[in-house]
C-alpha positions as CSV (number, residue, x, y, z in Angstrom):
1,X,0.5,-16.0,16.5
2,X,1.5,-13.6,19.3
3,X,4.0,-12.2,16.9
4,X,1.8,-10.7,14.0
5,X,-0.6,-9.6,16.9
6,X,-1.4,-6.0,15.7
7,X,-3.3,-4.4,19.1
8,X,-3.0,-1.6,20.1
9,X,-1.6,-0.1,17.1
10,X,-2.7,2.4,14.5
11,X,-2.8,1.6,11.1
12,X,-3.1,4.6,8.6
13,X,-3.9,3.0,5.0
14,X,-4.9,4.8,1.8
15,X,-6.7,3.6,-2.0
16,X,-8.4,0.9,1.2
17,X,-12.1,0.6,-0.1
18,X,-11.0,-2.0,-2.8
19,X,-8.4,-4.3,-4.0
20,X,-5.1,-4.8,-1.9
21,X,-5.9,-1.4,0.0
22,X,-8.9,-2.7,1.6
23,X,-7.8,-6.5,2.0
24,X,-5.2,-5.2,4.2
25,X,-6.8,-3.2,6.3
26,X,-9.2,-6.2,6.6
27,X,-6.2,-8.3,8.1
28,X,-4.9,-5.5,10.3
29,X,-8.0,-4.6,12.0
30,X,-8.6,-8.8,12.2
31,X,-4.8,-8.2,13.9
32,X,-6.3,-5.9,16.6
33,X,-5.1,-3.0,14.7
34,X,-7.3,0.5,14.9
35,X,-7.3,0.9,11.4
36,X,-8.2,4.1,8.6
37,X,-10.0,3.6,5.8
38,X,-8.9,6.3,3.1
39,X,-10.0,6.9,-0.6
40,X,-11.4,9.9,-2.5
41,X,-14.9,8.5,-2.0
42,X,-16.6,9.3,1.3
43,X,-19.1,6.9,0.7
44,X,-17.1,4.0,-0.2
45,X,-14.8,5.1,3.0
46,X,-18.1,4.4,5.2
47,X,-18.9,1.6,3.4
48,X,-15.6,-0.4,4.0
49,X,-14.9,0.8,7.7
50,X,-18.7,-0.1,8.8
51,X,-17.8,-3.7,6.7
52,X,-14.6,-4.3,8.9
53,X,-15.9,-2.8,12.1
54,X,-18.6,-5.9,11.8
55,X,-16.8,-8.5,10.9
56,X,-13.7,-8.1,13.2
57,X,-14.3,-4.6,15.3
58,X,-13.5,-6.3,18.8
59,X,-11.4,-5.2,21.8
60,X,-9.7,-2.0,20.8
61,X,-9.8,-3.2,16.8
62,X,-12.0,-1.3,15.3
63,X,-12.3,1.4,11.8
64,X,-12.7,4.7,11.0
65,X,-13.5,6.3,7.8
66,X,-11.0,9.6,6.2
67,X,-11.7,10.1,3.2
68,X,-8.7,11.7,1.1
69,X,-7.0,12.6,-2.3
70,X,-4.0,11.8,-2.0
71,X,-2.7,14.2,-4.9
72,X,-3.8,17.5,-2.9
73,X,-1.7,18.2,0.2
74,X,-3.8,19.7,2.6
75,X,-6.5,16.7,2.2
76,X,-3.3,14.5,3.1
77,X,-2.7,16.4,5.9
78,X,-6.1,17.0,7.1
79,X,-6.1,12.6,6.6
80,X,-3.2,12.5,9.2
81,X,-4.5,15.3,11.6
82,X,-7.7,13.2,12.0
83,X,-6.1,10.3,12.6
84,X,-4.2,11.7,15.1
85,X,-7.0,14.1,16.7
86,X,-8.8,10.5,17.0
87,X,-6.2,8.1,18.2
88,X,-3.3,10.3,19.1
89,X,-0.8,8.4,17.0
90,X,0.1,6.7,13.9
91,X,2.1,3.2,14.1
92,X,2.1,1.5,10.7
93,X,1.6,3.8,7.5
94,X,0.5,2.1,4.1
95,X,0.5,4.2,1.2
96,X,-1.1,2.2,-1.3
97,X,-3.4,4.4,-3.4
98,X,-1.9,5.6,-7.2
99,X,-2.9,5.8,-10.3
100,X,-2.5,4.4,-14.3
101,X,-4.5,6.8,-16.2
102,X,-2.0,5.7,-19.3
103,X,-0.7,2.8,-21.3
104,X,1.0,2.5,-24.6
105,X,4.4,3.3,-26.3
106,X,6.9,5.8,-24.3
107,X,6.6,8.1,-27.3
108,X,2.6,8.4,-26.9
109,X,2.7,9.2,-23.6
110,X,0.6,12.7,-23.0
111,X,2.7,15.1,-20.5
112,X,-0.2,15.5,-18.2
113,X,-0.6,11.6,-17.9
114,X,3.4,11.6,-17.3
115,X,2.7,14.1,-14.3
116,X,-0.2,12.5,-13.2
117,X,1.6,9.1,-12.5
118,X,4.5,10.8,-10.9
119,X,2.8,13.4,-8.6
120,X,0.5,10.8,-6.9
121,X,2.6,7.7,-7.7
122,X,5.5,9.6,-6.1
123,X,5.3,13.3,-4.3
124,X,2.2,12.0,-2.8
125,X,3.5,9.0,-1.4
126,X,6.9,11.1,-0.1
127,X,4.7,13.8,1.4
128,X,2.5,11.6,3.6
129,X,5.7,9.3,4.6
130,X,6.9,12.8,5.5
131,X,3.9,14.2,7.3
132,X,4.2,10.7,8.9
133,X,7.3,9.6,10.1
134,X,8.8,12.7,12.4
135,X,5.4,12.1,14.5
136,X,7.1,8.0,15.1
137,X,10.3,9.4,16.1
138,X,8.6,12.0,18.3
139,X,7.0,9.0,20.2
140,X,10.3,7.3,20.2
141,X,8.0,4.4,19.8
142,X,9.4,2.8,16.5
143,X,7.0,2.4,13.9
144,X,6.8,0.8,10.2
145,X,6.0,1.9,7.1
146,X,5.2,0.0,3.8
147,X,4.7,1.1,0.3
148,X,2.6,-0.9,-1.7
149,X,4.4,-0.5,-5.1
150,X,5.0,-2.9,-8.0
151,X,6.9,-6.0,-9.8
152,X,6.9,-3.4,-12.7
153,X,9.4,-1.6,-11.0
154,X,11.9,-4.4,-12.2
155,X,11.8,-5.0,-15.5
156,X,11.6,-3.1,-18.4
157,X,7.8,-2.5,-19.8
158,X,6.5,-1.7,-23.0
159,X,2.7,-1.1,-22.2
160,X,3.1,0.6,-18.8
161,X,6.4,2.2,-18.6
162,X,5.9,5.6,-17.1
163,X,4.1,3.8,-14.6
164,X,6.8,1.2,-14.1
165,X,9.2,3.9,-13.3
166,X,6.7,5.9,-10.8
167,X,7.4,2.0,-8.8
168,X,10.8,2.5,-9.4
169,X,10.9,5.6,-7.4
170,X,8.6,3.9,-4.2
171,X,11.0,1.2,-4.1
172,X,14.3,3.9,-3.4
173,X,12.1,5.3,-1.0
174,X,11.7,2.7,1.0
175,X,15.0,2.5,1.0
176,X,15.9,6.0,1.7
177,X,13.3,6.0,4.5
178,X,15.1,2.7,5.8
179,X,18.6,4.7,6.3
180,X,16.8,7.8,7.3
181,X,14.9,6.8,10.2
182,X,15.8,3.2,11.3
183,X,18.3,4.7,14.0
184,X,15.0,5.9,15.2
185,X,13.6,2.1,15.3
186,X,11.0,2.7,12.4
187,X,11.5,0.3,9.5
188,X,10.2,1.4,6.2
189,X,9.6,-1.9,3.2
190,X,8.0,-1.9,-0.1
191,X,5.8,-4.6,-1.5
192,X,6.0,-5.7,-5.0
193,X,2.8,-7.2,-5.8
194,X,2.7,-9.3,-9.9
195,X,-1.1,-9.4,-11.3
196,X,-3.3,-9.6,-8.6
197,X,-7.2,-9.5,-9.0
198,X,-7.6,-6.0,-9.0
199,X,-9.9,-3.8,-10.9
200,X,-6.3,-2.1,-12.1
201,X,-5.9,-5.9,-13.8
202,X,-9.3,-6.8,-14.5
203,X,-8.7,-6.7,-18.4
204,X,-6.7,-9.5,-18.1
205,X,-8.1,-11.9,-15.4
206,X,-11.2,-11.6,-16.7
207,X,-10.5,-12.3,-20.0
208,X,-9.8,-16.0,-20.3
209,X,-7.5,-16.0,-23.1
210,X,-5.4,-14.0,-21.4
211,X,-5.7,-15.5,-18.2
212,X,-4.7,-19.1,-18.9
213,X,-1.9,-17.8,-20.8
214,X,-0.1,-15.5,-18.2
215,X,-1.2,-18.4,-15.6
216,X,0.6,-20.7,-17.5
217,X,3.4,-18.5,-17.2
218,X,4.5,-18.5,-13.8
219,X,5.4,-20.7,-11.5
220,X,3.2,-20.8,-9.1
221,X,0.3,-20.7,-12.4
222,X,-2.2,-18.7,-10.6
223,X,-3.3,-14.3,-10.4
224,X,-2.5,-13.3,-7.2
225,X,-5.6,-12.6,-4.5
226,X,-5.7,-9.1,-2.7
227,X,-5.3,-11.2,0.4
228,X,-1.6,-12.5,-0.5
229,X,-0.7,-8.9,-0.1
230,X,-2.2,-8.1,2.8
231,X,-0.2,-11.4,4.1
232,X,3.0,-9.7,3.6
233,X,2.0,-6.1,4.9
234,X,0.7,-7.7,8.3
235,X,3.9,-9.7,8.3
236,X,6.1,-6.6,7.5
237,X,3.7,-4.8,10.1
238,X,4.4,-6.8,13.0
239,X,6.9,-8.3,15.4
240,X,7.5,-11.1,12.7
241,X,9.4,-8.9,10.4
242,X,10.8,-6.8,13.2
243,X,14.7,-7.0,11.4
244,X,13.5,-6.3,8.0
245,X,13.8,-2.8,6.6
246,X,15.2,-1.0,3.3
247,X,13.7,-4.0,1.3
248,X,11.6,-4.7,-1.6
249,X,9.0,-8.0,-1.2
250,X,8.3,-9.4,-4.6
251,X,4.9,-10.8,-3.7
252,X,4.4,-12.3,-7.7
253,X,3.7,-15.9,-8.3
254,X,7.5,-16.2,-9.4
255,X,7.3,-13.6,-12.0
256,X,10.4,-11.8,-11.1
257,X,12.5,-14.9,-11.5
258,X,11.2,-15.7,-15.2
């Protein structure tokens, strides 16, 4: 397992108090990782870091708690000058939080839930790989980044369609990042998670109806757990995907090939 061993390294991680957010910074602190725990909520923020420090603080792995919107710019960059002022550096960057305050026809879509989607979904998630990344190549250490973004990013959508394209976007920057800074060693990836239980999906896991039909349709006939992401962003993280970069995981139950 020597290859997904995370120690040693810092792990920056935002939206990580629930959902995918805070399963993988469960796994990457389990990994040995010093991890942050980011949301809005500086409650929640304590709440989750004190849960991980318990259950797998241990030898250098261990949790902090930064709390951070992610739309406002200074509160990003106040999240990254903690980290730093704490552990001096910043080895793996998740940027997982965003947002879906709308869902409906293209037509009905109000313009302040349009720029909603895209200035968190998006600028937010370019600004903190930017406020990021130079500080890797600085350390001429390598580094990895990986955006947690979405299987609605490939395929057309009727319901959540501004949305879909906000994923779109992650997915290009991951590959922009990729070309950018991998002569520097630093890999950048994007997940594409399918319906996973998430609060974001609850309507439709909970709901049994719904459920059995969309389990029914894919292959694998199951929701997705929070932990099948963090899977992928502790393999993405670590030695095991050193040689991966520029690429967009579909981590869906099969959806993307039905």
């Amino acid at each position: 397992m020597s290859m997904f061993d995370l120690s040693g390294k810092v792990a920056l991680i935002t939206g990580s108090t629930k959902g995918i957010g805070k399963a993988v910074a469960m796994r990457m602190c389990e990994a040995g990782a010093k991890v942050v725990v980011s949301s809005r909520k500086a409650d929640a923020c304590d709440q989750v870091a004190a849960e991980i420090n318990q259950q797998h603080g241990r030898n250098g792995a261990e949790a902090i708690a930064v709390p951070c919107n992610i739309s406002d710019k200074d509160q990003l960059q106040a999240l990254v000058d903690k980290t730093m002022a704490k552990w001096g550096k910043i080895d793996i960057l998740v940027p997982n939080a965003g947002v879906n305050p709308f869902a409906g026809p293209a037509a009905k879509i109000p313009d302040s839930a349009w720029d909603k989607i895209m200035e968190t979904n998006v600028r937010s998630t370019f600004w903190l790989c930017m406020m990021v990344m130079p500080g890797m190549v600085e350390r001429k250490a390598g580094g990895s980044v990986t955006i947690i973004a979405s299987v609605s990013g490939l395929k057309g959508n009727t319901v959540i369609g501004a949305y879909a394209i906000s994923k779109v976007a992650e997915h290009q920057l991951a590959r922009n990042l990729a070309v950018e800074y991998g002569p520097h060693g630093i890999r950048a990836n994007a997940i594409a998670p399918g319906l996973i239980k998430t609060d974001f999906a609850r309507y439709l896991w909970e709901d049994p109806v719904r459920r059995d039909k969309i389990n029914q349709s894919l292959p694998l006939r199951r929701f997705g757990e929070p932990d099948d992401i963090a899977g992928a962003a502790l393999f993405l993280a670590s030695e095991a995907g050193a040689y991966v970069t520029g690429h967009v995981l579909n981590v869906d139950g099969g959806s993307a090939v039905i």
